[in-house]
N, C-alpha and C positions, 0 to 999 in steps of 0.2 A: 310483480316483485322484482328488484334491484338483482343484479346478476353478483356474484362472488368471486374473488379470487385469492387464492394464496400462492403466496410467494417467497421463495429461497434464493438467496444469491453464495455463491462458491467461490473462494479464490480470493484473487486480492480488494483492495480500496477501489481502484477504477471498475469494475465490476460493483463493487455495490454501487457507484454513482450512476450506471446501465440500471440497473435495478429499480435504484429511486426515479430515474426519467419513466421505466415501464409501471410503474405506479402510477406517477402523474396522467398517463398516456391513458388509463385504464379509469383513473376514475375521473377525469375528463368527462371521458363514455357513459358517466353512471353506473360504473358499475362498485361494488364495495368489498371492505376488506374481509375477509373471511379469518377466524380464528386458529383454525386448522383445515386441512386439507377433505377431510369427510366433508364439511360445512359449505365446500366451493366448489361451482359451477365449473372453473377454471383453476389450472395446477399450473404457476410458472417456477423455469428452473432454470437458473443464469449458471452457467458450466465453468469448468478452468479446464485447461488442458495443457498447461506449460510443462508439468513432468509428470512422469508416470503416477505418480504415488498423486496427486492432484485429477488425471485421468480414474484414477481407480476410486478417490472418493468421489467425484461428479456420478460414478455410473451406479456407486452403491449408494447416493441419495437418488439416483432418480428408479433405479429398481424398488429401492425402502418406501417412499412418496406412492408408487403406480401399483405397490402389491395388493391394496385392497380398493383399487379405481374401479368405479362404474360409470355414470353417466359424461363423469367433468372430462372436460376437452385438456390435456396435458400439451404445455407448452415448452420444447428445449430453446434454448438459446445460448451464446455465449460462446467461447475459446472451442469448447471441444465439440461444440454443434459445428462449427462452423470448420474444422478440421475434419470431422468424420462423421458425417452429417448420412451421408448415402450409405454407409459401412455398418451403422450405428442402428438406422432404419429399421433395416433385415434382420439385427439381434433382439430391438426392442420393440415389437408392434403394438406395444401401448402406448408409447411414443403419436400426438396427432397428427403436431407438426416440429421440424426442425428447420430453426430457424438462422442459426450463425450468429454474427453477430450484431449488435442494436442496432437498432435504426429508426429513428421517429415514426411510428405512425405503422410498423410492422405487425404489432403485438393485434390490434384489430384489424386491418387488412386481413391477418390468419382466420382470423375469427367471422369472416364476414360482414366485420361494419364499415365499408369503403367509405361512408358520406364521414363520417366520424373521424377516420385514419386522416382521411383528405386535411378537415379541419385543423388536424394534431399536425401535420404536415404545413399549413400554411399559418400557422400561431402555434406553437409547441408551446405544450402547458408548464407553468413552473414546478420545476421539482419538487418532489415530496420526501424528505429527509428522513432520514431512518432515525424510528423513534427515541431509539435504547440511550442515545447521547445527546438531546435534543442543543447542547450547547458546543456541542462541536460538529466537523462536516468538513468532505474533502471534495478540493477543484481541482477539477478534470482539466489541465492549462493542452495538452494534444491527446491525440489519440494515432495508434501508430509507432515506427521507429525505424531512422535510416540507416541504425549498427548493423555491423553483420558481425556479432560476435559467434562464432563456429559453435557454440552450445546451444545456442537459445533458437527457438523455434516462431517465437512473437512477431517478427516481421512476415513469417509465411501465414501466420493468422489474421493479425491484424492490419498486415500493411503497412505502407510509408509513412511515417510523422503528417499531422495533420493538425495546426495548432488552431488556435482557438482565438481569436480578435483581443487586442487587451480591451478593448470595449464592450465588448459581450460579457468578456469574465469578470471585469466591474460590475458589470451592473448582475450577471448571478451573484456573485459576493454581497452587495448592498441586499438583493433581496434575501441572502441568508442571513445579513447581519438582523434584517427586518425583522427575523423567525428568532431571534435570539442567539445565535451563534457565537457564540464568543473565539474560538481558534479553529481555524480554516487551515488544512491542512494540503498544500499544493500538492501535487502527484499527476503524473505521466508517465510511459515507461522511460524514459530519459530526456528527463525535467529540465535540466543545464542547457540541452540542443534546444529548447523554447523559440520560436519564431524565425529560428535558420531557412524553413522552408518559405511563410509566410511576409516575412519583414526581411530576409536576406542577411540577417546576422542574429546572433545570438540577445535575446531580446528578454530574459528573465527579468535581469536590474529594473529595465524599463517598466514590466508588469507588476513586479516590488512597488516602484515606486508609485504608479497610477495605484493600487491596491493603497497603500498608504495616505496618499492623497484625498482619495475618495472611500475611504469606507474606516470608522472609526475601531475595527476589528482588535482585540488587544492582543492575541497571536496569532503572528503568521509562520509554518513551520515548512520546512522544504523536504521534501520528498523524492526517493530514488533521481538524485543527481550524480549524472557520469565525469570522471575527472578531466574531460576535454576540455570543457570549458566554464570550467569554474575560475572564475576573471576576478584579479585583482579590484576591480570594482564594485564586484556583489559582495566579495567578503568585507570590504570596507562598509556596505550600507548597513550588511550585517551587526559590526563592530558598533557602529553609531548608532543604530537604529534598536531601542530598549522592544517596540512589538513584534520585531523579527527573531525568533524563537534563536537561541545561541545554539543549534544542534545542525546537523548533517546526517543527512541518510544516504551516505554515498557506496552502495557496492564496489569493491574493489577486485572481487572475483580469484585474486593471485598475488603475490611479492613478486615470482620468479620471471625474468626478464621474456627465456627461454617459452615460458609455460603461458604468458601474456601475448607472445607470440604466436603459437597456437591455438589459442582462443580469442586471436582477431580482437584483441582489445588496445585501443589506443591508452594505456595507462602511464603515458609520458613521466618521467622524474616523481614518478608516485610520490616517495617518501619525501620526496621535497614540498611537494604540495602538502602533505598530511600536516609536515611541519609548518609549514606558512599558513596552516590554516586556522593552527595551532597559535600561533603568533601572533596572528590579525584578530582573530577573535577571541580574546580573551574567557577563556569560562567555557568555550564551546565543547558541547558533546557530540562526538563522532561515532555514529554507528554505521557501521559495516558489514558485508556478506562475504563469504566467499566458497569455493568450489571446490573440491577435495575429490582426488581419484579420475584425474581428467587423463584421457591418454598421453604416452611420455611424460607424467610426473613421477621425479626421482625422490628417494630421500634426503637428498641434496635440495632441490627445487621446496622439498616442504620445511627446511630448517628455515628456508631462506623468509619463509611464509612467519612461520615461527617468529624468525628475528625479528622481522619487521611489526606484525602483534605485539611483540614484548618492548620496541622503543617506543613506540605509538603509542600506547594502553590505553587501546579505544573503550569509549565507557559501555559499547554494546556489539555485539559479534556474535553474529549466527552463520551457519554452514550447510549445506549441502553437499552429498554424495551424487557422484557424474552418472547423469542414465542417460543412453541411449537415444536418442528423440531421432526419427527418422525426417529423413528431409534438411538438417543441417549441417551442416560439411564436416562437425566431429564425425558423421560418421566414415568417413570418404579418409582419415589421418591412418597413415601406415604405424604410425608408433605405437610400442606395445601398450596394452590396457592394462589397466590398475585394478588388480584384483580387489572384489567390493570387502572384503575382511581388512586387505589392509588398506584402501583408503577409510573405511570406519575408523579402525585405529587410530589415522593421522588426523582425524576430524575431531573423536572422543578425547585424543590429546592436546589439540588446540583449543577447546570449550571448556576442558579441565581449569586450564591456565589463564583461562580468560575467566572464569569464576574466579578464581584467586586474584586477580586484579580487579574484578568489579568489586568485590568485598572489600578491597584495600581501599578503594575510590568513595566509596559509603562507606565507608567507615572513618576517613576524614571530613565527613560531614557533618559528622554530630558537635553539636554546638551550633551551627551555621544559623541563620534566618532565610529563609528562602519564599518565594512566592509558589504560592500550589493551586492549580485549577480544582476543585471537588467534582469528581465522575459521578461517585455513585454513593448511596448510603449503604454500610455495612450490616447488613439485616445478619440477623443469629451468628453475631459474633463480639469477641471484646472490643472493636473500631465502634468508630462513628462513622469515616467515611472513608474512604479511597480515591486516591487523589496523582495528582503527578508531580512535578516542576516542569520547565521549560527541558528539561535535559532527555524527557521521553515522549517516545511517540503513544497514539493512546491504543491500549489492548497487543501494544510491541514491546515496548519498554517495561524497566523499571516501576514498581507504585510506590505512594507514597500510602502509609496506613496510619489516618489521624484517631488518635488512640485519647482526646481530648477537648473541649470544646466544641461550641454546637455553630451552624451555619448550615447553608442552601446549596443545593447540587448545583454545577456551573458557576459558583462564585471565585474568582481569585483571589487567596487570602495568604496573609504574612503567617508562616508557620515556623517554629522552632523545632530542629530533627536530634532527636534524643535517642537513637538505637539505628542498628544499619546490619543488613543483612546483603548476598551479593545481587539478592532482588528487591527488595524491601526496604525503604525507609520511614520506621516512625518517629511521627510529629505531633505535636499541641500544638493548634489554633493559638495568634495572638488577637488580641483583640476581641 
């Protein structure tokens, strides 16, 4: 009988694309998928460990998962296997093996099937796409990153940037288009640096453009891009180019000059860029992150955060509060720390105001005609389906809730948006 496995992934989009390759890797091997975890041989679990509150759910799914294990082999893997791998060991001995992070052909090497791993290692099998959205899917363009922003701990995990051929990534893209994929969603930890290492200059446009070329894909959407180098060139393919999603997923982590300085961020004439980006792409939706209670920010520092939000009215803005992470040079900064009550404050009040301008932003929608991808059918509710535009990312953004007419999950259809909420926009189907 066929061996089992189940599996969870934690964290971000590049993590589930680790995931989907130890899939492929595993049933390669013959082995199959299991429904739940009692039912399997084998327990995999792809970890995050970029902040505390991400370390704390990795360890309370892999205690939750191993509280009623008996015979299955448990496998870690991932960001916080591969950070606290030895440390982790000692706490959890149900734990069989820890393994760090992917790597072709690891998942059975643990397990004991060398001739098999060997195979996976000299033909890697093609990816097996996670179910739940069978018309969307994100490429993995590196792996790695050469920022040393003073917060982030990613480069001590994962290493230097490490990008990926534009030929290789072609030809994954062709075979997801093969699978039905209709919007491919780029992602790296810092997307923009694309091919610096590999090609010696910044080399995204170029993989736009071979992506466009070769693969009939009707969205391409850009993910966690840093404002170094976001080139007058890409925004213009952007502008022209109707498959290239009009959105931006660029973190900006700060306004304050002072406070971008201390976090080791090159965010050159930010606002200038935001504007220009604004300019050249007509329509384009910016979403953004940023970092709140970093040490020596002032309340001056966070007006200035403020200001810049409220000229910009990005149509998405999420935040986090500054932990801690050992091993990065925040913690090595003599400037005082931001007590965690009041950067909450300063975060609870920049999310307040940015509800107030998402709402305003949907709410000049109605009327509009818009294209919408359909995600998913709205089972035991008044919708029919749920859906997006170009303007969100999927399971991040804004939805779209079609409250009219019938059509097929993954279709892109002309909708008319007749209500708007500061997450929500409903629409009837034309056509």
């Amino acid at each position: 009988m066929a061996k089992k496995f189940y599996s969870i992934s934690l964290g971000c989009a590049k993590n589930q694309v680790d995931s989907e390759h130890a899939t492929a890797e595993l049933l390669a091997a013959d082995f199959k998928i299991a429904k739940n975890p009692k039912e399997s041989d084998v327990i995999l679990i792809n970890t995050c460990g970029f902040i505390e509150a991400a370390k704390e759910e990795s360890i309370e799914a892999i205690l939750s998962l191993l509280k009623n294990k008996k015979k299955q082999k448990a496998i870690v893997y991932g960001c916080l296997s591969q950070r606290y791998k030895h440390e982790l060991a000692k706490e959890i001995p149900e734990v069989d093996f820890w393994l760090g992070n992917y790597r072709t052909g690891m998942l059975l090497e643990a397990l004991g099937f060398e001739s098999q791993a060997k195979l996976c290692k000299a033909n890697p099998p093609k990816r097996i796409k996670n179910f739940e959205y069978p018309h969307h899917a994100y490429l993995k363009i590196a792996e790695g990153c050469n920022r040393a922003c003073s917060f982030c701990a990613i480069p001590l995990i994962r290493g230097r940037q490490v990008s990926q051929s534009i030929e290789k990534l072609v030809e994954e893209a062709k075979q997801l288009e093969e699978n039905g994929v209709l919007e491919l969603s780029l992602i790296a930890q810092d997307l923009s640096s694309y091919g610096t290492d590999l090609y010696k200059t910044a080399s995204l446009e170029s993989l736009l453009e071979a992506l466009l070329k070769n693969t009939n894909i009707p969205w391409l959407r850009l993910m966690y891009l840093y404002p170094e180098h976001i080139t007058d060139g890409l925004l213009n393919l952007m502008a022209k180019e109707p498959r290239i999603c009009k959105y931006a997923d660029m973190p900006i982590q700060h306004a304050s000059d002072k406070m971008l300085k201390l976090m080791r961020r090159k965010n050159k004439n930010l606002r200038d860029l935001l504007l220009k980006m604004r300019e050249m792409v007509p329509g384009i939706s910016l979403r953004t992150t940023v970092l709140l209670g970093f040490p020596g920010e002032t309340h001056s520092d966070f007006e200035e955060l403020m200001n810049l939000a409220e000229e910009i009215q990005f149509e998405h803005l999420g935040g986090f509060i500054w932990s801690p992470e050992e091993g990065t040079a925040a913690m090595k900064l003599k400037e005082e720390r931001v007590p965690v009550e009041t950067a909450r404050l300063r975060l609870n009040a920049l999310i307040e105001r940015q509800e107030e301008i998402s709402e305003e932003k949907n709410i000049r929608l109605i009327g509009q005609t818009m294209d919408v991808i359909l995600d998913s059918v709205a089972e035991e509710s008044e919708f029919h389906f749920y859906g997006r535009t170009q303007g969100s990312a999927l399971e991040t953004d804004n939805i779209v809730r079609i409250v009219e007419g019938s059509g097929n999950i993954g279709e892109i259809r002309k909708v008319k948006i007749i209500d708007a909420t500061a997450h929500e926009l409903d629409a009837i189907l034309l056509g």
